[in-house]
C-alpha positions as CSV (number, residue, x, y, z in Angstrom):
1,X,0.0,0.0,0.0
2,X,1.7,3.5,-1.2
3,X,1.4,6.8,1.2
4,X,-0.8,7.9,-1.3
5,X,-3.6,5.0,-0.6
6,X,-7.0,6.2,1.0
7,X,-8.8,3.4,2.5
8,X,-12.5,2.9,1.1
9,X,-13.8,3.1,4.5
10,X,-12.2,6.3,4.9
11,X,-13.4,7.5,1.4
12,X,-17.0,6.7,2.2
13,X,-17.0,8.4,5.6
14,X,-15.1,11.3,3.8
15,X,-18.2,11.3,1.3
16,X,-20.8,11.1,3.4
17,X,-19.6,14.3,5.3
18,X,-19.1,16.3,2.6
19,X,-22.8,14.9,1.6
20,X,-21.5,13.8,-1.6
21,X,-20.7,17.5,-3.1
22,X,-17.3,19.5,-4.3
23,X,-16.1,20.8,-1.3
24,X,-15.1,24.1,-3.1
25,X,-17.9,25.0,-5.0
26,X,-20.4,22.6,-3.7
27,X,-22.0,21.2,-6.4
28,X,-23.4,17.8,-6.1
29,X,-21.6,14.9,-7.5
30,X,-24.7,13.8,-9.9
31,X,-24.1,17.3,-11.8
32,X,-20.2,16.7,-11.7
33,X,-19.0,15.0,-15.3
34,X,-17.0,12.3,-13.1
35,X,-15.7,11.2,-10.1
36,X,-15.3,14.1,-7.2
37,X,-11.4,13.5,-6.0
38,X,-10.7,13.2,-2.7
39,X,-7.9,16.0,-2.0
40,X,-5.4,16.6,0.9
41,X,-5.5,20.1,2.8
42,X,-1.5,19.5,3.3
43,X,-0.1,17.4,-0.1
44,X,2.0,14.5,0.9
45,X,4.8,15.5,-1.0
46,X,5.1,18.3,1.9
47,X,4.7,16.1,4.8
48,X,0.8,15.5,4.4
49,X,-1.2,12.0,5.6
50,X,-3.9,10.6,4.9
51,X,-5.7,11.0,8.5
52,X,-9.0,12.3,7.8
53,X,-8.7,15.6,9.5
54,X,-6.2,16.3,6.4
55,X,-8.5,15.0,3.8
């Protein structure tokens, strides 16, 4: 598993608090032409995990 591996379990909980919507401009993921990304608030390459609370 690479450092850059988000578990599904935490991908769903991730989803399910954003309530399945871009967490910039909010749209909802039905109206989004793909998958919304899961993005880190502090990028791995500069120290970043992948604990929620930086997801």
């Amino acid at each position: 598993m690479s450092s850059r591996h988000i578990s599904q379990n935490i991908r769903n909980r991730i989803r399910a608090q954003a309530q399945d919507r871009c967490g910039y401009c909010l749209s909802q993921q039905k109206y989004v032409l793909g998958p919304l990304e899961i993005e880190h608030i502090q990028p791995i390459a500069l120290g970043g995990s992948n604990d929620e609370d930086n997801l």
